[in-house]
C-alpha positions in Angstrom: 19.9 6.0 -1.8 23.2 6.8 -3.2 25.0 6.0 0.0 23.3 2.0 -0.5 25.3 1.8 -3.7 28.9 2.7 -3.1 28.7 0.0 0.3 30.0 -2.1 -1.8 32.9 -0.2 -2.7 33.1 1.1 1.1 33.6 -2.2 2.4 36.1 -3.9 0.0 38.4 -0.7 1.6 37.7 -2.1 5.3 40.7 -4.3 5.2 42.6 -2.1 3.5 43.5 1.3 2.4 42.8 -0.1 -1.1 41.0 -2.8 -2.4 44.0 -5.9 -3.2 46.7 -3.6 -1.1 47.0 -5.7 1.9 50.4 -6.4 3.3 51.1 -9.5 4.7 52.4 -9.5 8.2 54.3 -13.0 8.5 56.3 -15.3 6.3 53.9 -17.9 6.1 51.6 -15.6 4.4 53.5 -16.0 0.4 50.5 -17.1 -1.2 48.2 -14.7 -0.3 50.7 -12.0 -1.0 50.6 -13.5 -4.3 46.7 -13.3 -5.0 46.8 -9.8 -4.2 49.5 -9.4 -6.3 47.5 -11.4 -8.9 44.2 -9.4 -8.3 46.1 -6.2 -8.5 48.2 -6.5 -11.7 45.3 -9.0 -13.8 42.1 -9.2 -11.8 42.4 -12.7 -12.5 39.6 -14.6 -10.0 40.7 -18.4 -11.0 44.4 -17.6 -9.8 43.9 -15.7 -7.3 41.5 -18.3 -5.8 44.0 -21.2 -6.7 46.9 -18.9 -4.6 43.9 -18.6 -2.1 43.2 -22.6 -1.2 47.2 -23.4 -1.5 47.1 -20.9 1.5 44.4 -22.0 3.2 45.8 -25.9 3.1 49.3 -24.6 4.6 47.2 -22.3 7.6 43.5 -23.1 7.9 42.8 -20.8 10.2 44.1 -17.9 8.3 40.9 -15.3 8.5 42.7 -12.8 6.0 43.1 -15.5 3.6 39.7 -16.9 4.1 37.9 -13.7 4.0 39.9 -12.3 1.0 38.9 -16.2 -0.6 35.2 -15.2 0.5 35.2 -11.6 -1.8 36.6 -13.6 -4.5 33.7 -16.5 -4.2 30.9 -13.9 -3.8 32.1 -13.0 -7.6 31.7 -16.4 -8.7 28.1 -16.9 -6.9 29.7 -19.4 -4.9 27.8 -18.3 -1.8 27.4 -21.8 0.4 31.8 -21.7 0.4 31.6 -18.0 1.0 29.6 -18.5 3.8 31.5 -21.4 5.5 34.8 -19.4 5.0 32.8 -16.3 6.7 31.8 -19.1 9.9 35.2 -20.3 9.9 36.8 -17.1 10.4 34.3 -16.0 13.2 35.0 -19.4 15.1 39.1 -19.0 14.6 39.2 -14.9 14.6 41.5 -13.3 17.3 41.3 -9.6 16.7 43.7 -8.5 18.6 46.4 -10.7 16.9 44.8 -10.4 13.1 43.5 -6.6 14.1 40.4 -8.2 12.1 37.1 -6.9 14.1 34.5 -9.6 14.7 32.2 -6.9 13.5 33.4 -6.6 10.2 33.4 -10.0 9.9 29.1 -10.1 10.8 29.3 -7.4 8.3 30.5 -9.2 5.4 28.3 -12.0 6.4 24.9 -10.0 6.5 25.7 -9.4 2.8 26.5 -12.8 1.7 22.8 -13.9 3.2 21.4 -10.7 1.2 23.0 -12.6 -2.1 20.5 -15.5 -1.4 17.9 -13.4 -0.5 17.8 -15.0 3.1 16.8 -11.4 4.6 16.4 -13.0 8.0 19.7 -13.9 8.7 20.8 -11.4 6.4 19.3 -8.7 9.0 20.0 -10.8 12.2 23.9 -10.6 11.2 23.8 -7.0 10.6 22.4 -6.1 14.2 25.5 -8.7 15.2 27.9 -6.4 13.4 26.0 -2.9 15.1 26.2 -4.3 18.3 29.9 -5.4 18.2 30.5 -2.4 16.3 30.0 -0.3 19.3 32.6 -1.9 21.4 35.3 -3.0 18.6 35.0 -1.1 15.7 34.6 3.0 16.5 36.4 3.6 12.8 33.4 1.6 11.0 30.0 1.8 13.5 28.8 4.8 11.0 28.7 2.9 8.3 27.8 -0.4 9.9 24.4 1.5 11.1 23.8 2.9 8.3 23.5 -0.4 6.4 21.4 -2.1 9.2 18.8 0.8 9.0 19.0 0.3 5.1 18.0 -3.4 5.9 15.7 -2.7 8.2 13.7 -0.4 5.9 13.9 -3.1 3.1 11.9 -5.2 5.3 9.3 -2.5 6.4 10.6 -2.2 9.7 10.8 1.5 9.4 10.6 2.6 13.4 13.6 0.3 13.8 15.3 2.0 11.1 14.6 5.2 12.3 15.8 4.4 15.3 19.2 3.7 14.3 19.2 6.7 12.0 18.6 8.9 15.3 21.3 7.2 16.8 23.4 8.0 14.2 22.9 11.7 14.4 23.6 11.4 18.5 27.4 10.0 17.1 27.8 12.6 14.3 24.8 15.1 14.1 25.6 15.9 10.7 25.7 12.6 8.9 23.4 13.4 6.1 22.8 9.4 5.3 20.9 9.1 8.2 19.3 12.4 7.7 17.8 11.5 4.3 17.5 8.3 6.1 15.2 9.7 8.3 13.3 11.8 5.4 12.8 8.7 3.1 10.7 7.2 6.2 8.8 10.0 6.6 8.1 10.0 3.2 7.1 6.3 3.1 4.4 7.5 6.2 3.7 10.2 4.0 5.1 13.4 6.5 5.9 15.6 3.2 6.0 18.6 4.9 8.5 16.6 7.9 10.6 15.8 4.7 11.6 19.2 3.7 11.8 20.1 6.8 14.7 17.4 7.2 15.6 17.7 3.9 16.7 21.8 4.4 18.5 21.3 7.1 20.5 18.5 5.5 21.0 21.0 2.3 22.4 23.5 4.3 25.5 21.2 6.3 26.2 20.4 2.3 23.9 21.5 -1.0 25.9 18.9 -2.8 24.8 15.4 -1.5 22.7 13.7 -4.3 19.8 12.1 -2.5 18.8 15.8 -1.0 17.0 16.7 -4.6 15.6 13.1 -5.3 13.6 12.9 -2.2 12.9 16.5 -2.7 11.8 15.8 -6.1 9.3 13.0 -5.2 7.4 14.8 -2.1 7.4 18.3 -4.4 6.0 16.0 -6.8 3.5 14.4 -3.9 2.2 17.8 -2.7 1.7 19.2 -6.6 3.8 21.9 -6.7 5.3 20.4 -9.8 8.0 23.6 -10.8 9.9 23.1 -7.6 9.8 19.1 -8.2 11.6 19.7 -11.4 13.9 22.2 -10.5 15.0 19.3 -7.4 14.8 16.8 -10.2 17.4 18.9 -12.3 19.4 19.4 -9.6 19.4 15.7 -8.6 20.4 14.7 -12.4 23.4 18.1 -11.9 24.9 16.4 -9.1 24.4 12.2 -9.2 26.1 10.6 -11.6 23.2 7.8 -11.3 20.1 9.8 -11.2 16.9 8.0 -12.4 16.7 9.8 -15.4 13.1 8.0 -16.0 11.6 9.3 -12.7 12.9 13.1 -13.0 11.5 12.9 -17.4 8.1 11.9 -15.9 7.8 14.6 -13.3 8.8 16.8 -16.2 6.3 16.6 -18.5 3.4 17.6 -16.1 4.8 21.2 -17.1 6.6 20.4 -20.4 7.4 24.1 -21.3 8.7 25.1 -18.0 10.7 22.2 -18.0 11.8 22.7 -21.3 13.0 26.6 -20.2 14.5 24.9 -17.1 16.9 23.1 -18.9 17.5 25.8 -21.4 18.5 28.2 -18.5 21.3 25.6 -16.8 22.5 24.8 -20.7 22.9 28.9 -21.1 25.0 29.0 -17.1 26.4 25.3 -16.9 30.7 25.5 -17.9 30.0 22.1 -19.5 26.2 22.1 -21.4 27.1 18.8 -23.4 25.1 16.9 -20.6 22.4 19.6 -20.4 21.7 19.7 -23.9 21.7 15.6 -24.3 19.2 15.3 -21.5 17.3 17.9 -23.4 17.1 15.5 -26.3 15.8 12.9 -23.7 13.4 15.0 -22.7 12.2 15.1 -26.2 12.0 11.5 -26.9 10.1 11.6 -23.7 7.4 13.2 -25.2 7.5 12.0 -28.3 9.2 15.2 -30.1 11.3 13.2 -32.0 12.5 15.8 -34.6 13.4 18.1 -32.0 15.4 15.6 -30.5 16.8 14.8 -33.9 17.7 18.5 -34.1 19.2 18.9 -31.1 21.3 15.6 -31.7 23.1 17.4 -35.2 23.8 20.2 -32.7 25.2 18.1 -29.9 27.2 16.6 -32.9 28.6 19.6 -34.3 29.1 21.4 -31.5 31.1 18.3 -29.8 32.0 15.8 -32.2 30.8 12.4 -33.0 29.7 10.0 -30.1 28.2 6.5 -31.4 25.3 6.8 -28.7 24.2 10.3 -30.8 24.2 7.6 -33.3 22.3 4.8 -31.3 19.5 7.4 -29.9 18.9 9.7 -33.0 18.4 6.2 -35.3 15.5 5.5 -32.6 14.3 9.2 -33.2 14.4 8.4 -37.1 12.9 5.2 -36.7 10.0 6.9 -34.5 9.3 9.3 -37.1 8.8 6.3 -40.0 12.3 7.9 -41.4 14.1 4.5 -41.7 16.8 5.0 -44.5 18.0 7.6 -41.7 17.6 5.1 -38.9 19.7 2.6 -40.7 22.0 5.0 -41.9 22.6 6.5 -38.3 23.0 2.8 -36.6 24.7 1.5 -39.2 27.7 3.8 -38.7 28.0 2.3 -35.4 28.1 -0.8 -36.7 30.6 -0.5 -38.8 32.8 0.7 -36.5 31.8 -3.0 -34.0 29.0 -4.3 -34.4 26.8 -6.0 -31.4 24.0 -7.9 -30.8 22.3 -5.2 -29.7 23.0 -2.4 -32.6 22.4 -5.2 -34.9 18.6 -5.9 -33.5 18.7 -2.3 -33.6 19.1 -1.6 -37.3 17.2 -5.6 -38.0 14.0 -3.8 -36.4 14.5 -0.4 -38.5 15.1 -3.0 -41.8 11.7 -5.0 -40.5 9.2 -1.8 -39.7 10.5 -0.3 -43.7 9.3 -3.7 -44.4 12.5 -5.5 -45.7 12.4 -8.5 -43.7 14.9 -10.4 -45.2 17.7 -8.0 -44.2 15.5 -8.2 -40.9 16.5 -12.0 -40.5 19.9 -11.4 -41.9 20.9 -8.8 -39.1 19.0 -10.9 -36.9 21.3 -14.0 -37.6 24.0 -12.0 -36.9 23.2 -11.1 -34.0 22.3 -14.4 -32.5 25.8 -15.6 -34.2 27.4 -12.4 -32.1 25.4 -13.9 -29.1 24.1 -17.1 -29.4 22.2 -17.6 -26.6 20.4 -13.9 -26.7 16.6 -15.2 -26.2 15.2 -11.8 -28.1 17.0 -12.1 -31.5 15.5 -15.5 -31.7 11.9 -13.9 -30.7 12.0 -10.6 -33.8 13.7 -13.7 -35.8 10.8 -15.5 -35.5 8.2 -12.7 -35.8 10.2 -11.8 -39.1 9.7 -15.4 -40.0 6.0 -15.3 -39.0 5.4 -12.0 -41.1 6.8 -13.9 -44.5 4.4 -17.4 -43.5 7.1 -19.2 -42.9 5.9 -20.3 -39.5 8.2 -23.4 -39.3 11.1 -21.4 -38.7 9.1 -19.2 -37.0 8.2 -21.8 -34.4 11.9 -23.4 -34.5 12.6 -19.6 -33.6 10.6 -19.2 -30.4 11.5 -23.1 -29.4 15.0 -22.3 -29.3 14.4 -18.8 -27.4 12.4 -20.2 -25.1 15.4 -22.7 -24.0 17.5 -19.9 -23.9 15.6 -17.8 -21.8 12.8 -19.5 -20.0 11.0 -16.3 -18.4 10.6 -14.4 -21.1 6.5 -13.8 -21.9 6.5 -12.9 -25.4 7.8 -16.1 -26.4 5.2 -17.9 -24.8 2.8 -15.6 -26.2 4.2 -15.7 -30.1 4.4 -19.8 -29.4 1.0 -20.0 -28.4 -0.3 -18.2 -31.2 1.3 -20.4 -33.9 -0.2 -23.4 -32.1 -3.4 -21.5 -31.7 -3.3 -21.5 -35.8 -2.4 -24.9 -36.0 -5.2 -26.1 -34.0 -3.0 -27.4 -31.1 -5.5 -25.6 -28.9 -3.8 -27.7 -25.9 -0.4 -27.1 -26.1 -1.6 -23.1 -26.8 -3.2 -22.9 -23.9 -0.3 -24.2 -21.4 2.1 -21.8 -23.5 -0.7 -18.7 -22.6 -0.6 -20.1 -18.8 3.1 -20.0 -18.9 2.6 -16.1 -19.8 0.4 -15.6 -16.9 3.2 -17.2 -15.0 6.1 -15.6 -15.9 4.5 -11.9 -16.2 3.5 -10.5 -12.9 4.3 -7.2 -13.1 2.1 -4.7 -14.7 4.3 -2.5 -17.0 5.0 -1.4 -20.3 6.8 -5.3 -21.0 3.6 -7.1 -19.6 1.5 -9.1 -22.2 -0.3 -10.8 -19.7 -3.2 -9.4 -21.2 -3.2 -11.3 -24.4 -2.8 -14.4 -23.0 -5.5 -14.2 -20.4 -7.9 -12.7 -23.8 -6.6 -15.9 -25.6 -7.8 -18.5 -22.9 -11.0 -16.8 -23.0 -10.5 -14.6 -19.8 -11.6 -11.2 -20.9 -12.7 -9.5 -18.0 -9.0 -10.2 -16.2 -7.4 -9.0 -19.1 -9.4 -5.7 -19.0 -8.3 -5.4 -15.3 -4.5 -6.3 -16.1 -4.6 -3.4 -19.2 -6.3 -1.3 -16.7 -3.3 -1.7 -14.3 -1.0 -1.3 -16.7 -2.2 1.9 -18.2 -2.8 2.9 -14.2 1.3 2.4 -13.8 2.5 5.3 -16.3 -1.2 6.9 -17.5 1.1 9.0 -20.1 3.1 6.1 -21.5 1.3 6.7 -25.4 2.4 2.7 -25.7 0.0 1.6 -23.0 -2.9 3.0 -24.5 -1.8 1.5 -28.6 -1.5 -2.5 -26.6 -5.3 -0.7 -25.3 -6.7 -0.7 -29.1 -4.8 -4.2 -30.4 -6.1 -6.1 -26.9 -9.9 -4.6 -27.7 -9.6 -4.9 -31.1 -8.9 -8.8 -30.8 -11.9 -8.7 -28.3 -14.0 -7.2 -31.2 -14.9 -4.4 -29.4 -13.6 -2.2 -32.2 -15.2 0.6 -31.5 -13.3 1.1 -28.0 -10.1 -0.5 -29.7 -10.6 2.8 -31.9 -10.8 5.4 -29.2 -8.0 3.7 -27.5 -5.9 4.3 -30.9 -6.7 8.1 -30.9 -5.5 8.5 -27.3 -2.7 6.9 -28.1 -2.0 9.3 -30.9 -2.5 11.8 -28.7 -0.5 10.8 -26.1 2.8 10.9 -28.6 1.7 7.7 -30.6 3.4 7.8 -33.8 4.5 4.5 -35.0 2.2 4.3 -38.4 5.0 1.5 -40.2 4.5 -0.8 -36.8 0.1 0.2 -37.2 0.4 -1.5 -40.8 2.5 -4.6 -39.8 0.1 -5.0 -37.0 -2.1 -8.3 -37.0 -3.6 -7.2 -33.7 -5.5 -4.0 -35.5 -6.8 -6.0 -38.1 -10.3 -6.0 -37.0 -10.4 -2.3 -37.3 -8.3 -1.6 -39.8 -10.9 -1.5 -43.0 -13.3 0.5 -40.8 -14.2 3.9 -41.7 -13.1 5.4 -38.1 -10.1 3.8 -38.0 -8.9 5.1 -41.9 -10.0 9.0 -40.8 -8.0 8.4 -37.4 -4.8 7.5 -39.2 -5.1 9.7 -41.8 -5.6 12.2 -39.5 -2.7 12.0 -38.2 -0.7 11.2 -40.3 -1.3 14.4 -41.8 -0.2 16.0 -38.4 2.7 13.8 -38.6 3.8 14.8 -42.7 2.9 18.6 -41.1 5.4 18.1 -38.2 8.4 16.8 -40.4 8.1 19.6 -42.9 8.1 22.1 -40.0 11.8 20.9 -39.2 12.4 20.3 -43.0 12.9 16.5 -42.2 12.1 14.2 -45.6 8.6 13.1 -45.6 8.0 9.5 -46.9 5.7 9.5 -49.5 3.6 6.4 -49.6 4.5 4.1 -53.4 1.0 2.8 -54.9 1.5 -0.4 -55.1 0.0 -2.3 -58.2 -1.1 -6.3 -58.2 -1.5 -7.8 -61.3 -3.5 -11.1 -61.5 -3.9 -13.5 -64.8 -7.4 -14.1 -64.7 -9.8 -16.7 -66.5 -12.9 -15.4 -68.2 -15.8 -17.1 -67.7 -19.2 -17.1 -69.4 -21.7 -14.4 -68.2 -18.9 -11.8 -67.7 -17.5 -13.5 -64.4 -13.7 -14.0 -63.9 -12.2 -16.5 -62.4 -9.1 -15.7 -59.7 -6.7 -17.4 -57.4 -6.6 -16.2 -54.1 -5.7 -16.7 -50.4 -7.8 -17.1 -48.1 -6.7 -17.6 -44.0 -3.8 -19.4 -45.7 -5.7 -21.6 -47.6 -5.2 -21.7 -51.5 -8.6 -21.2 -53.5 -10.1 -20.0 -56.2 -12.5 -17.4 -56.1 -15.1 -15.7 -58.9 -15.0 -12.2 -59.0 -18.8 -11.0 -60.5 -18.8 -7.4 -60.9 -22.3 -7.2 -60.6 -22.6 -9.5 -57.4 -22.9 -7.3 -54.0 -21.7 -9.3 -51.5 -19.1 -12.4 -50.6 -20.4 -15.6 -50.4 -18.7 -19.8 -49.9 -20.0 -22.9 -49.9 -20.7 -24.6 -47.0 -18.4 -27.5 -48.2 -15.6 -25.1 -48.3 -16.5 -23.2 -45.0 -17.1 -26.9 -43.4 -13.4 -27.5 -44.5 -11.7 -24.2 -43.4 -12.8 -25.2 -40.1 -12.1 -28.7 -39.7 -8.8 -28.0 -40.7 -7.9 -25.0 -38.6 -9.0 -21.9 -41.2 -11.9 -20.9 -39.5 -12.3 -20.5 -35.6 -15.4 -20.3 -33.7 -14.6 -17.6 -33.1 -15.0 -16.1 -37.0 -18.9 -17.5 -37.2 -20.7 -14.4 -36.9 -24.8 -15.6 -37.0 -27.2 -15.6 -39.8 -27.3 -13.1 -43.0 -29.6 -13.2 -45.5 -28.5 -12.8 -49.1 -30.0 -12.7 -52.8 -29.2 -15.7 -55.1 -28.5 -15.4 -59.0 -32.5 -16.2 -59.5 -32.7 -13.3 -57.7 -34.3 -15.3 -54.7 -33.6 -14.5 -50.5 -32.0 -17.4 -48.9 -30.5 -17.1 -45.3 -26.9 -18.1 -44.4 -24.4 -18.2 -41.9 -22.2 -15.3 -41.5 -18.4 -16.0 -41.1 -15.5 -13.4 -40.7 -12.2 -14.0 -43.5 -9.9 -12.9 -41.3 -7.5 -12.3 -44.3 -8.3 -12.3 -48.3 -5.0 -12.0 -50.2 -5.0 -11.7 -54.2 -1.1 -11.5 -55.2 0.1 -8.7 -53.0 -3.1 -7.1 -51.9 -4.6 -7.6 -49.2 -7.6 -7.5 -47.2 -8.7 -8.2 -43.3 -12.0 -9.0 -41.7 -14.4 -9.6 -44.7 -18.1 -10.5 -44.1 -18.9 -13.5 -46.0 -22.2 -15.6 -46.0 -22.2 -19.4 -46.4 -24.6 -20.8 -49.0 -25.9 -24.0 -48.4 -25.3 -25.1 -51.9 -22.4 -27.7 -52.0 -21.5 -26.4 -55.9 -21.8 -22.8 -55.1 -18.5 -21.0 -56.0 -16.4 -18.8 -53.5 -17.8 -15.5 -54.6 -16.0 -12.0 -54.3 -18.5 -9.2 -54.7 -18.4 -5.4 -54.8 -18.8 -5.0 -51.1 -15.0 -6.6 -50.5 -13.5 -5.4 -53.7 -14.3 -2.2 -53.6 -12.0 -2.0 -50.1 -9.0 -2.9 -52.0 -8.8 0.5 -54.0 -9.1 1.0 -58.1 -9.6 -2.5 -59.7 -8.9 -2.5 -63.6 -10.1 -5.4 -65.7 -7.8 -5.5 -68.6 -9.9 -7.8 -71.3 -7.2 -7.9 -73.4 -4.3 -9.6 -71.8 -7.2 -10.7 -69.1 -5.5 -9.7 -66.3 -7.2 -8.1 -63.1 -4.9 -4.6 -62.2 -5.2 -3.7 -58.6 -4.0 -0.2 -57.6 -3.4 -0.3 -53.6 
């Protein structure tokens, strides 16, 4: 409730008209004349504090001085010495000679215990303070109560709390705090039609207090009629200056185009439609309608003049919409201007998704050198690191964010996949139950659910992606982390249907879809190659409708110097799960094949899982004999630039059989061209 957060500001003015405007009453009082002279003029917490003890050691039992020293600690986080200097001045307090109430004093002291989350005493020192309050402080019992019934809802205690809220209204019948006090419990019980009953009364003593429309909102919301939950919502965001702008958007788009004429209509009456038309553009983003937002961003723009968060928040649109020389153009105008760690991660992401990872890292960089302890450059670092193989620095990355930032999942999660890849299966699996650990809360920043897939815990990470997708079931994002936790699982086809909700949900993100390792299970299926191009289609469609520059993808062409062999084979170098090889290409050979003395290898040193051992295929030798083999998944064949994910191979037991690329891979990388002059293999991709 709005009233909870200006307390703060409420009761820094209790000992004073304003907040460093004391007056001291005695001579002996110089110092602590001077530290609100200091806090008033610099706001300078070291002096004021060194003015504060010099004080103190002349007149211990000064309680102005040793509460005024308490605010200042409470700044620092020095809560034990804010405390004792509360305790002193309760045992040494005379009010009527400091004109300091005793309950004020409990007051301040309930919130120090609420800074170390002691809600006990916290709440036992706030009843102290409503109890005194009734006898010594009239001016302040108002707002005294109001706090303890905050308190006392925090801790579920909500027929205590409406008791003090009806006790309230017996001292001033119109205090709307306790009135939407009063509502929020009913709410909580689930009374919805008790709450607008409330609620309209409170409206009509004063339509302009805040919390009216956000309670409104909610139980509108609750009993489903959804047009007069967003007409509260808008008129909670009209009149709050710290409306949740998340919680009003996601009532909104249950009825997007009434929402959309809603705000239209208040743009059209308001007498200043600048912050009507920039929640519009939020609203936009909010369902994934990025050129509109774009659109209505120029407008804003030209209309107003040039604000850097237009920049910020139309380089996300750009960057939404796979337009990322606009996105880097847009941020990059900020940054000129002062650069921060965050604009700079900003514009290192845009640089990383276009694929340019090395002015990825060198953004990156500067960020981290603009903050050097800020734990998430140090993670995209190292992902950027880990995208161009260089997982040394990729590992050095996620080490050093780590001790930065120890509660941070993803790190845990990036860490344990290197080790995972290194075979360090042990220290992988302590960095997965560090995940599980640290991430407790399912929401669109959990990854719990990788980390439980990795140590081999499917079924609870089904459950967790369950719950998260149960928290916002319209968040398109929930349902893309859907098809990369399935597709790891190798339930591709269910990783697929997850991927079209997702794009029907808002999903748009095709540059992130490539860079992907998650998807790359899928990624060569048939399904998932219609889905994308499906909609990316819709997406090329959508840009040309508001005459936004559609990329246009660049074939991409891998030459490879190859070696001729007898019997019309070639000869190539290749990659294969990291591991350098070389492989014969036979055009008339059907299917990939290795030698069990290269697949016993791969997997003693780390290339191969278990997990990639399939079962048993059979397969036709040269001598055009059957022979059975095992089945093994590559997770990645790479020949120069091209690349390819998941391919079947069978492993012959012949120790001198060659690593064997047939038809049924090559075929997936797009038009091959054997150039027998120059022998060079031309791939088109």
């Amino acid at each position: 409730m709005r009233k909870t957060l200006l307390f703060s500001a409420l009761i820094l003015t209790i000992l004073s008209g304003n907040v460093y405007a004391q007056k001291t009453k005695t001579e002996n009082d110089y110092n602590l004349k001077k530290a609100y002279e200091v806090m008033n003029e610099e706001n300078d917490i070291a002096k004021g504090l060194e003015l504060l003890n010099k004080q103190l050691q002349e007149t211990p039992d000064n309680v102005e001085a040793l509460i005024f020293r308490m605010r200042l600690l409470r700044r620092q986080g020095q809560f034990g010495q804010a405390l004792q200097d509360i305790n002193h001045a309760l045992k040494v307090n005379k009010p009527k000679k400091t004109n300091i109430k005793n309950s004020t004093i409990y007051w301040w002291k309930a919130y120090v215990y609420q800074d170390i989350l002691d809600m006990d005493n916290a709440v036992a020192s706030m009843k102290k303070a409503y109890e005194l309050a009734q006898k010594d402080n009239n001016e302040n019992q108002q707002s005294i109560a109001f706090d303890y019934a905050q308190m006392l809802y925090y801790q579920d205690n909500l027929d205590e709390s409406d008791r003090i809220y009806r006790t309230m209204l017996t001292w001033n019948e119109a205090d709307q705090g306790a009135m939407v006090g009063l509502a929020r419990n009913m709410y909580d019980r689930g009374q919805y039609q008790e709450v607008i009953g409330i609620l309209d009364k409170c409206q009509m003593l004063d339509d302009d207090y805040p919390e009216i429309y956000r309670f409104k909102m909610q139980v509108y919301d609750k009993l489903g009629d959804v047009s007069k939950a967003i007409e509260a919502g808008l008129d909670w965001f009209d009149k709050s200056d710290d409306s949740d702008y998340s919680s009003i958007l996601k009532v909104m788009v249950k009825r997007p185009n009434f929402a959309e004429a809603s705000i239209k209509a208040r743009t059209k009456k308001s007498g200043s439609p600048f912050q009507w038309e920039a929640f519009l553009c939020y609203f936009y983003e909010k369902q994934h309608k990025y050129a509109e937002a774009i659109k209505t961003y120029d407008n804003l723009e030209a209309n107003y003049g040039h604000y850097d968060l237009i920049n910020i928040r139309r380089s996300d649109c750009y960057s939404e919409l796979g337009l990322y020389d606009n996105a880097i153009a847009d941020i990059s105008k900020v940054i000129e201007k002062e650069a921060s760690s965050e604009t700079l991660c900003s514009r290192a992401d845009y640089y990383r998704l276009s694929g340019n990872l090395d002015k990825a890292i060198e953004d990156f960089t500067s960020a981290i050198e603009d903050s050097p302890n800020f734990y998430y450059a140090y993670y995209k670092r190292g992902w950027c690191y880990e995208l161009k193989k260089d997982f040394k620095k990729a590992l050095e990355d996620y080490n050093i964010g780590i001790e930065m930032f120890e509660d941070y999942p993803y790190l845990y999660l990036m860490r344990g996949e290197l080790r995972l890849q290194e075979g360090n299966k042990a220290d992988a699996d302590a960095d997965f139950q560090m995940v599980i650990q640290k991430d407790t809360i399912a929401d669109g920043g959990s990854c719990r659910q990788y980390a439980l897939h990795f140590l081999g815990r499917d079924k609870e990470a089904e459950e967790w992606m369950d719950k998260v997708i149960a928290s916002d079931p319209d968040d398109a994002g929930f349902y893309y982390d859907k098809a990369c936790l399935y597709a790891r699982m190798g339930r591709l086809e269910v990783s697929i249907a997850a991927l079209r909700t997702s794009f029907e949900k808002g999903y748009r993100s095709f540059s992130h879809i490539r860079l992907d390792d998650d998807l790359d299970p899928v990624r060569d299926l048939p399904g998932f190659k219609t889905l994308i191009e499906e909609y990316e289609a819709k997406q090329s469609a959508y840009l040309k409708e508001f005459e936004l520059a559609v990329p246009e993808a660049e074939e991409i062409i891998t030459e490879i110097t190859v070696k001729r062999n007898q019997g019309g084979t070639f000869e190539i170098p290749c990659n294969i799960n990291g591991l350098a090889l070389q492989m014969i290409f036979d055009t008339g050979a059907s299917d990939v094949t290795i030698s069990s003395v290269e697949a016993n290898f791969m997997l003693k040193n780390g290339y191969l899982s278990d997990k990639d051992i399939k079962g048993k295929k059979y397969y036709r030798t040269a001598s055009g004999q059957i022979s059975e083999g095992t089945t093994i998944t590559l997770r990645e064949v790479k020949i120069g630039d091209a690349v390819l994910h998941n391919v079947d191979a069978s492993v012959v037991k012949s120790q001198k059989a060659p690593l064997l690329l047939g038809q049924s891979a090559m075929e997936r990388f797009g038009a091959i061209i054997i150039d027998n002059q120059n022998n060079k293999l031309i791939i088109k991709h």
